[in-house]
Each structure stands twice: as structure tokens, then as C-alpha cells.
C-alpha positions as a Markdown table, in Angstrom:
| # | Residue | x | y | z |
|---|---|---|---|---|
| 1 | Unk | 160.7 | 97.4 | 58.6 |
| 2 | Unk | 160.3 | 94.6 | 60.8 |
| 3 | Unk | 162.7 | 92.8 | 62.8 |
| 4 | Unk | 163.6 | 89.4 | 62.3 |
| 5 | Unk | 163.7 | 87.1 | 64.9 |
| 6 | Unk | 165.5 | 83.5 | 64.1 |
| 7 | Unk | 166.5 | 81.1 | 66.8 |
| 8 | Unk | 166.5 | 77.4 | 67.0 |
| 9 | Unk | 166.9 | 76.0 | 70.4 |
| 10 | Unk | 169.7 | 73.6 | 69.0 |
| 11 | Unk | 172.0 | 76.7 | 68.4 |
| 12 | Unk | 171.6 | 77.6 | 72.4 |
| 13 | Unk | 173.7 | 74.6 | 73.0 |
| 14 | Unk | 175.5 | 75.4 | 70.2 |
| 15 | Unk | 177.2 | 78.2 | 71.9 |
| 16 | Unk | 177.4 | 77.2 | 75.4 |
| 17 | Unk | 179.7 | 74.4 | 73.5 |
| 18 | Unk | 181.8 | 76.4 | 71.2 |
| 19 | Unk | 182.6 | 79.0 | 74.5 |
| 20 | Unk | 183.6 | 75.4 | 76.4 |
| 21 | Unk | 186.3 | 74.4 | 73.6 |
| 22 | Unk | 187.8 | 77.6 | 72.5 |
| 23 | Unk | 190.3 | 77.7 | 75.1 |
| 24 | Unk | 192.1 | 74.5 | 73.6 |
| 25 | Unk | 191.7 | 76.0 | 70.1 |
| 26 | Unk | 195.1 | 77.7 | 68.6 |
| 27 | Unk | 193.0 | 79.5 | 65.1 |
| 28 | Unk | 189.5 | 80.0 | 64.3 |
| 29 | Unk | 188.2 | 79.7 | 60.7 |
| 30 | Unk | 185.5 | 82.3 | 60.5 |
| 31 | Unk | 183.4 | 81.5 | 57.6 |
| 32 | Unk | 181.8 | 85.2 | 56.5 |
| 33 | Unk | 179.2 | 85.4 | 53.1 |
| 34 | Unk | 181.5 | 87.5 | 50.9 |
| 35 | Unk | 178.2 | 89.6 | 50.3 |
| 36 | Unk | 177.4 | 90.1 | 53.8 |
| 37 | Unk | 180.6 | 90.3 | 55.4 |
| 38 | Unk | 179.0 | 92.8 | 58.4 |
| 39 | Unk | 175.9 | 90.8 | 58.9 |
| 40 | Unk | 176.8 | 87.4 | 58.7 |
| 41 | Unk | 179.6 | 87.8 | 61.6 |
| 42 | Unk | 178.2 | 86.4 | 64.5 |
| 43 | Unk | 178.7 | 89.0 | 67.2 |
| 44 | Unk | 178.3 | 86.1 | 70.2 |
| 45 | Unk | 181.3 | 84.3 | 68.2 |
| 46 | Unk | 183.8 | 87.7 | 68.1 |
| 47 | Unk | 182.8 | 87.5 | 72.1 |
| 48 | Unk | 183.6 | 84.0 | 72.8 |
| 49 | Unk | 187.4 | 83.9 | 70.3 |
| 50 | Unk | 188.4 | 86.5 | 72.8 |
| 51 | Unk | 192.2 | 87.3 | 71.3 |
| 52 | Unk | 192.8 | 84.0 | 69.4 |
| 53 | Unk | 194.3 | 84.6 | 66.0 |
| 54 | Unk | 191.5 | 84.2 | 63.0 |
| 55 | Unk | 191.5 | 83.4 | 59.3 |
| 56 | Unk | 188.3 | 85.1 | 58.0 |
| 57 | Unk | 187.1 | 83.5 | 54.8 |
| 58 | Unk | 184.6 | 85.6 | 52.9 |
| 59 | Unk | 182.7 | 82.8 | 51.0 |
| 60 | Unk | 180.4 | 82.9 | 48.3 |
| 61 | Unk | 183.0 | 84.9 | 46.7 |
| 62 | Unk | 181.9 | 84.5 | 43.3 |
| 63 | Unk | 178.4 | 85.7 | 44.1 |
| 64 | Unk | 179.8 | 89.3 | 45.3 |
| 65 | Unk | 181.3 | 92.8 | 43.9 |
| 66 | Unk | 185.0 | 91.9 | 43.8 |
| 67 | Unk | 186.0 | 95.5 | 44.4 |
| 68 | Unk | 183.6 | 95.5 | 47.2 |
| 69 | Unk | 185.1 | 92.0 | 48.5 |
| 70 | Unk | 188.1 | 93.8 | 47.9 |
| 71 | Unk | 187.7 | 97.0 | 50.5 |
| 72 | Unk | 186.1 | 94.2 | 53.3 |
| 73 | Unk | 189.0 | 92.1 | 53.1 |
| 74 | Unk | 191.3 | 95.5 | 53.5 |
| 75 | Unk | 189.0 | 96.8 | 56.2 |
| 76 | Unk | 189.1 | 93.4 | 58.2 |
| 77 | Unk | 192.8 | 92.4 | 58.1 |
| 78 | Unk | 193.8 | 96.0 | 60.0 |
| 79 | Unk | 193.2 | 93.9 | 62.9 |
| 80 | Unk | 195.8 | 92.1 | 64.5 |
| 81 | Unk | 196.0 | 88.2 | 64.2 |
| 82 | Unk | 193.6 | 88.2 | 61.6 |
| 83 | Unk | 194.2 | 87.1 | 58.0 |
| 84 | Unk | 190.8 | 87.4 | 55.3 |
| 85 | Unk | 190.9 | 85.1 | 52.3 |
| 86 | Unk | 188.3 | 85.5 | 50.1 |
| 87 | Unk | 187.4 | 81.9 | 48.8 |
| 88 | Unk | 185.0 | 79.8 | 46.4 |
| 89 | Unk | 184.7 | 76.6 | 48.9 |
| 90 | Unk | 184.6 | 74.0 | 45.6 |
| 91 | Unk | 187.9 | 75.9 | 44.5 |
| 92 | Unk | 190.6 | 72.9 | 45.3 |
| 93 | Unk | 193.5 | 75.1 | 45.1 |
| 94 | Unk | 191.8 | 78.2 | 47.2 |
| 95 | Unk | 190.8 | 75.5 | 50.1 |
| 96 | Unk | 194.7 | 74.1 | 50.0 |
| 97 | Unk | 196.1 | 77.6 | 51.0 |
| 98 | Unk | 194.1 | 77.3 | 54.0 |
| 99 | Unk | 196.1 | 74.8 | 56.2 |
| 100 | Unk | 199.2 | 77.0 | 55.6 |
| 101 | Unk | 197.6 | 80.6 | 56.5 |
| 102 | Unk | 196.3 | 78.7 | 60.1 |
| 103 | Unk | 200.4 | 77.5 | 60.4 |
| 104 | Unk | 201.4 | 81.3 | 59.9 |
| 105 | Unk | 198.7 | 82.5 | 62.8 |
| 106 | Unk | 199.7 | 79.8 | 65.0 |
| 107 | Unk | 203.6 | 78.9 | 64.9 |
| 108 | Unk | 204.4 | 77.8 | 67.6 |
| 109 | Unk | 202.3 | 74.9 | 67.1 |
| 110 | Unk | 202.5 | 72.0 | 64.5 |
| 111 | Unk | 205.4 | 69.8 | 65.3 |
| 112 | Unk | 205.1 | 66.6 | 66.7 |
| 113 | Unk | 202.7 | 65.7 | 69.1 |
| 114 | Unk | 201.5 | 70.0 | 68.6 |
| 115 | Unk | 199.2 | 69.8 | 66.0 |
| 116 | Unk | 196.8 | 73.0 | 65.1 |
| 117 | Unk | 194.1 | 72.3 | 66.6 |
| 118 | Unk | 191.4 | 75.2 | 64.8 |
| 119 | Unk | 187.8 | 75.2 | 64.7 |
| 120 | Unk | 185.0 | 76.2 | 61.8 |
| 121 | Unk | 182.8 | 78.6 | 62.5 |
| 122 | Unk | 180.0 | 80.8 | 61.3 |
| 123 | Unk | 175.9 | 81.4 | 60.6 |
| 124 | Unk | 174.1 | 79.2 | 59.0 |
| 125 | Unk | 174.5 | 78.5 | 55.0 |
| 126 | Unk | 178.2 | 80.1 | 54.3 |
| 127 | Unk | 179.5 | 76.7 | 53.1 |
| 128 | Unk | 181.4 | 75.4 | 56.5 |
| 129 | Unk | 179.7 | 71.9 | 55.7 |
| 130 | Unk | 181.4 | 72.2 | 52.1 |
| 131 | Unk | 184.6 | 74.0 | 53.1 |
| 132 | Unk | 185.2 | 70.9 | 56.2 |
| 133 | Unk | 184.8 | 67.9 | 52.9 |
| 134 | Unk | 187.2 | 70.1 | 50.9 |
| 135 | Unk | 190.1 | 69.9 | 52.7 |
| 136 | Unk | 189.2 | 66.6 | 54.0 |
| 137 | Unk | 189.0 | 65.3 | 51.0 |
| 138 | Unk | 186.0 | 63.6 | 51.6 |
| 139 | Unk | 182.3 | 63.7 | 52.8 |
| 140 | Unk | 182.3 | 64.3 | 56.8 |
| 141 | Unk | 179.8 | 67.0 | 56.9 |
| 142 | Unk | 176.0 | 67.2 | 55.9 |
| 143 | Unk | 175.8 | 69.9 | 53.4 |
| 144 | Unk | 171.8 | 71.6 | 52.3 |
| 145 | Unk | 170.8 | 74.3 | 51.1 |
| 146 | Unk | 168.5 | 75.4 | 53.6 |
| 147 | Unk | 170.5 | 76.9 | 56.9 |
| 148 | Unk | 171.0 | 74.6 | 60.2 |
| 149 | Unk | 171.6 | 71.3 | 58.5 |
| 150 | Unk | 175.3 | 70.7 | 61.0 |
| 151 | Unk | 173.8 | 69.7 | 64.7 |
| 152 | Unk | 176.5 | 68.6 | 66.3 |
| 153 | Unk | 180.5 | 69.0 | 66.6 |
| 154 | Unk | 183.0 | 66.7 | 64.9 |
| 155 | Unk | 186.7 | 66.7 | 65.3 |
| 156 | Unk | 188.3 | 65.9 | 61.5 |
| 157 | Unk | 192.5 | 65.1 | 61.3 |
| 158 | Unk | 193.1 | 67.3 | 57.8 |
| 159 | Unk | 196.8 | 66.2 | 58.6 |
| 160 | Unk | 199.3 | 64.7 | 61.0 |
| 161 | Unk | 200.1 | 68.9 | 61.9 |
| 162 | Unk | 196.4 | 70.4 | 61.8 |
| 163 | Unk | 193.0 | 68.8 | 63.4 |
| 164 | Unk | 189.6 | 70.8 | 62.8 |
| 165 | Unk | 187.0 | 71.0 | 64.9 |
| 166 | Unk | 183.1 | 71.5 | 63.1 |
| 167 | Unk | 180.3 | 73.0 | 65.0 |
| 168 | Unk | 176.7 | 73.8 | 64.2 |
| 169 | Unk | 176.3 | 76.8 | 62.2 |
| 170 | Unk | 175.2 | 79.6 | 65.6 |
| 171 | Unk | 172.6 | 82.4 | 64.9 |
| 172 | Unk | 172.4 | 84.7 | 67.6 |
| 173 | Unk | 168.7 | 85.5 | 69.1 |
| 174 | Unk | 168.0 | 88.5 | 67.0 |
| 175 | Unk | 170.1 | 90.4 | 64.3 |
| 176 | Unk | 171.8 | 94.2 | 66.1 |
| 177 | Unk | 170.0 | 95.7 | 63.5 |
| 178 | Unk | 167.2 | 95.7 | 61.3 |
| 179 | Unk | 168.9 | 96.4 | 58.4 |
| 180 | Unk | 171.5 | 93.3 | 58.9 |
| 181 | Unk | 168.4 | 91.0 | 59.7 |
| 182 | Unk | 166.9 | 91.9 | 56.2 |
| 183 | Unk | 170.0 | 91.2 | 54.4 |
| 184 | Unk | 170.5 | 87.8 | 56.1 |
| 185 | Unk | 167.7 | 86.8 | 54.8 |
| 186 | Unk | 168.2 | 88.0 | 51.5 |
| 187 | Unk | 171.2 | 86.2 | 51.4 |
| 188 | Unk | 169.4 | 82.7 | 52.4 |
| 189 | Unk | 171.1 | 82.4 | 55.8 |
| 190 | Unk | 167.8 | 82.5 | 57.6 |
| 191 | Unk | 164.7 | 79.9 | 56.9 |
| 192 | Unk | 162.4 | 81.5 | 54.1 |
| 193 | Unk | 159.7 | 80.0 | 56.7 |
| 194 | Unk | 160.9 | 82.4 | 59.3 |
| 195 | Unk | 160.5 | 85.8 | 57.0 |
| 196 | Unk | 157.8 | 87.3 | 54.9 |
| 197 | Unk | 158.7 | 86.9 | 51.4 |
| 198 | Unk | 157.8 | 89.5 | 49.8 |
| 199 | Unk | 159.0 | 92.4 | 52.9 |
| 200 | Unk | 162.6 | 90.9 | 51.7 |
| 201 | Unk | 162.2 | 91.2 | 48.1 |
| 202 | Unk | 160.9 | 94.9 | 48.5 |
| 203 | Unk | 164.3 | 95.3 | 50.7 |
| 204 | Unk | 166.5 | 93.7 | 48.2 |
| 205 | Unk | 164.7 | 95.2 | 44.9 |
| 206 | Unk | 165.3 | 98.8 | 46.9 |
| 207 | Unk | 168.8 | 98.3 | 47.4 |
| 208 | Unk | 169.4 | 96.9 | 43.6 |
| 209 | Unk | 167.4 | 100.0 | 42.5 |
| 210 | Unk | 170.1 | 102.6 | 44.2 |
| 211 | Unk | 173.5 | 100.3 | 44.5 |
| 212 | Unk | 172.9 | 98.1 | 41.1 |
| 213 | Unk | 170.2 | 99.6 | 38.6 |
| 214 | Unk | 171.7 | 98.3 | 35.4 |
| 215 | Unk | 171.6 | 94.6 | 37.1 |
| 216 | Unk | 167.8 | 95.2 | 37.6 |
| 217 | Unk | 167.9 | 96.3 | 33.8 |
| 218 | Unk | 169.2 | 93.9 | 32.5 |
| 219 | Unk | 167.8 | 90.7 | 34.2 |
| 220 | Unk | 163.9 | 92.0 | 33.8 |
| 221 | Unk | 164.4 | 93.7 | 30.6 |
| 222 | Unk | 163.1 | 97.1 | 32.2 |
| 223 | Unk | 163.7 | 100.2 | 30.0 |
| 224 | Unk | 164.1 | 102.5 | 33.4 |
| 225 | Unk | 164.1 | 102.1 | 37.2 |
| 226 | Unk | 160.2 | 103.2 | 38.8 |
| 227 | Unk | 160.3 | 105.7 | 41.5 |
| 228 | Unk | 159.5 | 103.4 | 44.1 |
| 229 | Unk | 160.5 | 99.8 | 45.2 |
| 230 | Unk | 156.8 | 98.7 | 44.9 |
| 231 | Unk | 156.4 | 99.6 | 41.4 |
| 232 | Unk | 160.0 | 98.2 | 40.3 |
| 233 | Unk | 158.5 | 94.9 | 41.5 |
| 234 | Unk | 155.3 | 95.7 | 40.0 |
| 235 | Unk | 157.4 | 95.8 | 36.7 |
| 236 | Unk | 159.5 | 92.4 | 37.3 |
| 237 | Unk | 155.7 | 90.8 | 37.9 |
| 238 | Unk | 154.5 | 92.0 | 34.6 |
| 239 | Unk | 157.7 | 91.1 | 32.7 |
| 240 | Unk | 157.5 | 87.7 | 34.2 |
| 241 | Unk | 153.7 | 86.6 | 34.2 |
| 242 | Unk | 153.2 | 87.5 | 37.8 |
| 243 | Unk | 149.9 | 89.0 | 37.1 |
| 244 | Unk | 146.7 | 87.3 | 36.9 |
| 245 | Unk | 143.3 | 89.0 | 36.3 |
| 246 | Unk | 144.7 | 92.3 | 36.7 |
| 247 | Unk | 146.4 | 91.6 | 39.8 |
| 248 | Unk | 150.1 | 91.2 | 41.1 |
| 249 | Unk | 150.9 | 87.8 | 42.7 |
| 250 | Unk | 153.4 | 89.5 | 44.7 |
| 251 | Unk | 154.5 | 85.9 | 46.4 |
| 252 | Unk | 155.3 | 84.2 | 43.2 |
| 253 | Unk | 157.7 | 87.4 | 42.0 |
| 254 | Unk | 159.4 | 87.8 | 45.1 |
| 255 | Unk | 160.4 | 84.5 | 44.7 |
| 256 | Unk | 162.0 | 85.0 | 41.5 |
| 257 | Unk | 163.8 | 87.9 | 42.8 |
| 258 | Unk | 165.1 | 86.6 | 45.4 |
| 259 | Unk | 166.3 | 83.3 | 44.0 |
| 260 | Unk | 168.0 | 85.3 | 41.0 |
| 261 | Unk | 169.9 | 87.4 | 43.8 |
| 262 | Unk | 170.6 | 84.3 | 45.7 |
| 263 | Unk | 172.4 | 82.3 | 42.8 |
| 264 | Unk | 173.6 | 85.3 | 41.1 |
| 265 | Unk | 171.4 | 85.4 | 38.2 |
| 266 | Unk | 171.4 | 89.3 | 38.6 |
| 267 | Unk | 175.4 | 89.0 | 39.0 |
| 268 | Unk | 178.2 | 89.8 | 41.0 |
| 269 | Unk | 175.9 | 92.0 | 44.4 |
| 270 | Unk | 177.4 | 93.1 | 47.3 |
| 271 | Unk | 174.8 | 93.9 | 50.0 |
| 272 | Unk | 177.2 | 96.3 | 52.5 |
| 273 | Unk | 180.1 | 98.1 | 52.0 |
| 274 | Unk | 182.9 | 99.2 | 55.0 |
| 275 | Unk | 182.7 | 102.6 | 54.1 |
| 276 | Unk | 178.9 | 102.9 | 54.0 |
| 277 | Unk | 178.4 | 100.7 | 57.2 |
| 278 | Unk | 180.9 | 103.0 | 59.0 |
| 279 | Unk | 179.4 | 105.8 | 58.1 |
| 280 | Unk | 176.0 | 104.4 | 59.0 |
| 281 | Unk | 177.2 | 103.5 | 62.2 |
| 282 | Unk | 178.9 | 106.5 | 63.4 |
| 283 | Unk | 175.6 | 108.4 | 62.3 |
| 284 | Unk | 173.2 | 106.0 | 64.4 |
| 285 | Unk | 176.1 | 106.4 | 67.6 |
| 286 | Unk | 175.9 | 110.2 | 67.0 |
């Protein structure tokens, strides 16, 4: 399994900023991929908040296992000053709770001349662009769906009480681990130009095979789950014309699998769990 390696130079600056103009910031917004709550934390961003108080929004939440959401946001809000919300960012009534839960982590600011003064942050691609023009009501941030589309910071007044501060979505130089590099870019938070198709699509039709067999079932019409990762492709090629002259075109069905993961054509997928990540970290620490 190789290691991916993603890293625009723009995000260097990126987080020299964001460490400059945390001190003057009363709550982070952490935006987190509901599927990928583990991986998609930036670990340079848990460094730089130090102790300020956090509201963690797990987006995408629509796209993951909502008992599996469910244990994350359990698991994340033992720790103090933090509050998780999991969120669908074009849900109007989900994005108006938000001003409130950064008044309850921050009360001693918000009168007069106090407003809130928070800050978005997060990867690339978990919606911050989307979540910003929600609950300003209107269009102030870019929003694409490839990752790295925010380049600089903006400062938006979401009321005469609460400010937010954008910045570009920060990738740090390499993933901690292998494993959280691969499902990054399952998930679509790194550039498909910057990963081998099909080495992701093996990944994520492995994990399906074990964690969500009936949702590989059901989407390819396959009778049973193959032995191996390689030949459950093999059988999503031949259901979907991926095979010319005898031959898999391994490309062209990666693709498909990884855009039906991606938009949740193969359902609700979680791509980590607490429990298993804790146990999978206490084994590797061992």
C-alpha cells in the first residue's frame, strides 16, 4: 500500500496564517467528513486551536452510517469544550443551530461591541465553502467539487453578535498513516490526479467486501462476494461492460466505483469506526 503524498504549496501559507489569527478567535468550527471523521481531522489544526472551545460538524452526513456517525459524535464530545453536530450543509434549519452552539462555547462573548469572533476550518472538500453561504445567506465563498478551490481568508458578519473567519481548506504534508491516506482519497478530499485510481478502488472495494457486502450486492447485482478484492472488481467490470477483448479496463471501473461510493450510490458507508480505530491504534502503539 502506498503512501500518499498531497501538498500544495498554497496550504504552507495556509497554516502559517491560521496559527497567526487563532489567538483572537473565541470558537473554531471544525468541519470533519461524517465518513471519515479520524482521517479528515487535520492533526496540524488540533495543534495550532491549542485549548479553544470547538464545534465539530461531521459533514456529509447523509452519505454515512448513522449508527456509526452516531458512536463518533459520542466518542468526540467526551472532550471538554467540544460540541459534535452532525450536519447536511444545504439543511437551512441544521446550519441555523450553529450560531447558537458557538454562543454556548463562548459566553462570555456576544454583547455589544464582543461579538464571536470563530473561524471555519478543515481539509479540503467537507463543504466549509457551502456551510460559510449557508449561514450567510448568500454566495461569499467559491464552492467545486474538486478539493482546494478556497485560497485565501475572508472575514463574513453572520450577525451583529458572531463574525466568521474562512480560510483555505489545509492538508497537512502526508497523511499519519497509510490507511487514513487511502481513505481520504476515497472520500474525494485529495485530487484524483494525485492517486492511482485503481490502488483506491481496490482499497475501498476491500473494505465494502468485509464492512458492507450486501451494498456491493446490491449495486453490481453480484450473487456472492469473490475471495479477493481483485476479483470482486473483476466482477463489477464484467457487470458493467468494463471488459473489452477479454480484458478488464481496470481504470474505467474504478471509476465507477469510486464515484458510486463518493455520491452514495452504494448508500449510507462509513469508512472508520472509534472502536475499530482504537483498537487499531493501541495495537500499532503496542
Amino acid at each position: 500500500m502506498a503512501k500518499i503524498n498531497w501538498f500544495p504549496g498554497h496550504m504552507a501559507k495556509a497554516r502559517r496564517q491560521i496559527s497567526e489569527i487563532i489567538p483572537k478567535i473565541d470558537v473554531v468550527i471544525e468541519v470533519l467528513d461524517a465518513r471519515i471523521p479520524l482521517s479528515s481531522m487535520n492533526p496540524v489544526l488540533t495543534k495550532v486551536r491549542r485549548d479553544k472551545p470547538v464545534l465539530r460538524l461531521l459533514s456529509k452526513a447523509d452519505l454515512a452510517d448513522p449508527e456509526v456517525t452516531e458512536q463518533w459524535q459520542r466518542f468526540y464530545e467526551k472532550e471538554k469544550n467540544i460540541i459534535v453536530l452532525p450536519i447536511v450543509m444545504q439543511d437551512k434549519k441544521q446550519l441555523a443551530r450553529i450560531p447558537n452552539l458557538c454562543r454556548k462555547l463562548a459566553p462570555h462573548r456576544g454583547g455589544i461591541g464582543k461579538p464571536i469572533r470563530s473561524v471555519v476550518v478543515g481539509i479540503p472538500n467537507v463543504g466549509k465553502s457551502t456551510l460559510i453561504n449557508g449561514l450567510a445567506g448568500k454566495k461569499v465563498a467559491r464552492v467545486g467539487d474538486e478539493p482546494a478551490v478556497t485560497r485565501a481568508q475572508q472575514r463574513i458578519q453572520i450577525a451583529n453578535d458572531f463574525t466568521l473567519m474562512d480560510t483555505p481548506g489545509i492538508m497537512w504534508p502526508s497523511p499519519d498513516s497509510e490507511l487514513g491516506g487511502y481513505r481520504l482519497a476515497a472520500s474525494g478530499a485529495i485530487r484524483d490526479t494525485a492517486v492511482e485510481y485503481e490502488d483506491i478502488a481496490l482499497f475501498a472495494v476491500d473494505y465494502l467486501a468485509q464492512r458492507y457486502p450486501e451494498a456491493l450486492k446490491e449495486r453490481y447485482k453480484l450473487e456472492s462476494i469473490a475471495e479477493t478484492a481483485m476479483e470482486c472488481m473483476e466482477a463489477i467490470a464484467r457487470h458493467r461492460a468494463c471488459v473489452k477483448g477479454g480484458s478488464v479496463d481496470w481504470h474505467k471501473v474504478s471509476e465507477i466505483i469510486l464515484k458510486d461510493l463518493r455520491n452514495g450510490a452504494l448508500g449510507r458507508i462509513s469508512l472508520e469506526e472509534p472502536e475499530r480505530e482504537v483498537l487499531y491504534r493501541d495495537l500499532l502503539e503496542s
